[in-house]
C-alpha positions in Angstrom: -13.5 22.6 -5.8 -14.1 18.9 -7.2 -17.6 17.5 -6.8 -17.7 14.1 -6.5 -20.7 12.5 -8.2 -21.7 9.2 -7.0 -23.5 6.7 -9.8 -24.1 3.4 -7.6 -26.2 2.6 -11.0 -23.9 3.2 -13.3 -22.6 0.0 -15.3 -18.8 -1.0 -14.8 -16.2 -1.1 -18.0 -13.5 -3.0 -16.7 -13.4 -5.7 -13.3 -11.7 -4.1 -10.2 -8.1 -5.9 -10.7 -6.8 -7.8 -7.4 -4.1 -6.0 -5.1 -1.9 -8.9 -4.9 1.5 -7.6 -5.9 2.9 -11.5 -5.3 4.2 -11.2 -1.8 1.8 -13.7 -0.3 2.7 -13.8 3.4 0.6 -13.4 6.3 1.6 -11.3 9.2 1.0 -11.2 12.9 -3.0 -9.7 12.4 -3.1 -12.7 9.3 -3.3 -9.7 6.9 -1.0 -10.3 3.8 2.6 -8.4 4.1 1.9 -7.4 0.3 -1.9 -6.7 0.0 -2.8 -6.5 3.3 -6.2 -8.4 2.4 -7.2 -10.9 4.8 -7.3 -14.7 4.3 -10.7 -14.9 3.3 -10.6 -11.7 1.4 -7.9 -12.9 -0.4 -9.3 -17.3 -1.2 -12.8 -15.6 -2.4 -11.6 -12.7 -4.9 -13.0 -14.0 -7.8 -16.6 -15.1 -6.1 -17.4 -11.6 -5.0 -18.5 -8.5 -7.2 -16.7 -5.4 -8.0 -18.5 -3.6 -5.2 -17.2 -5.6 -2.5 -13.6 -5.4 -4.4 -13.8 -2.2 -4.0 -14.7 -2.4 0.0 -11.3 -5.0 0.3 -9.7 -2.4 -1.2 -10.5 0.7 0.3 -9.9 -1.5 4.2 -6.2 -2.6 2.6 -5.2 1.0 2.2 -6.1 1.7 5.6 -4.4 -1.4 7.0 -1.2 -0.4 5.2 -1.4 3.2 6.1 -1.7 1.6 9.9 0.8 -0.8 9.5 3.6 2.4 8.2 2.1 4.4 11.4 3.5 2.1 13.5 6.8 1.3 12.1 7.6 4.8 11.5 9.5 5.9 15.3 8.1 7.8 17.6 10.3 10.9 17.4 7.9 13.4 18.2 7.0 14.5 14.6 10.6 15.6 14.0 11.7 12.9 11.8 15.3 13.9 9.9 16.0 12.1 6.5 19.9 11.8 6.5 21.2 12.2 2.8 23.6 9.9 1.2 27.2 11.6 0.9 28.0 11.4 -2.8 31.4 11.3 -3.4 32.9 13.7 -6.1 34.4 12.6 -9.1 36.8 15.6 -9.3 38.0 15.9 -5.9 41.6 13.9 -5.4 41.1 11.8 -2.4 43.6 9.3 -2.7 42.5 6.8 -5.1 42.6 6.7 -8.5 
């Protein structure tokens, strides 16, 4: 089992890098489509530190993992992936 050890002290290396991946749209809650920040989360990235970056991030990942609950249908838990057909390259169907 992992332990996860907590050091709120402990001195960052490297800035928490922004979770813009350059969609830039806001949908109907006024999250971004792409980041799923909100509008001030998103105009005051670079004032706040890397702890509250990290808070931003942590709410986006649960925004987006909402946001694909709900557009996923309500089948009952018995959602079927249909596979492509791939045609055969040795089978004589007509066309050559």
């Amino acid at each position: 089992m992992a332990v996860k050890v907590n050091h709120p002290d402990q001195m960052e290396i490297f800035a928490v890098p922004s979770p813009c991946i350059g969609v830039c749209q806001a949908g109907p809650k006024g999250y971004c489509l792409g980041c799923y920040r909100t509008r001030d989360e998103r105009f005051h990235w670079l004032q706040i530190n890397d702890a509250a970056r990290r808070t931003v991030i942590k709410a986006c990942q649960k925004r987006k993992a909402m946001a694909l609950r709900q557009q996923q249908p309500d089948d009952g838990g018995q959602a079927t992936v249909e596979e492509p057909q791939q045609q055969s390259l040795f089978s004589d169907n007509g066309k050559q």
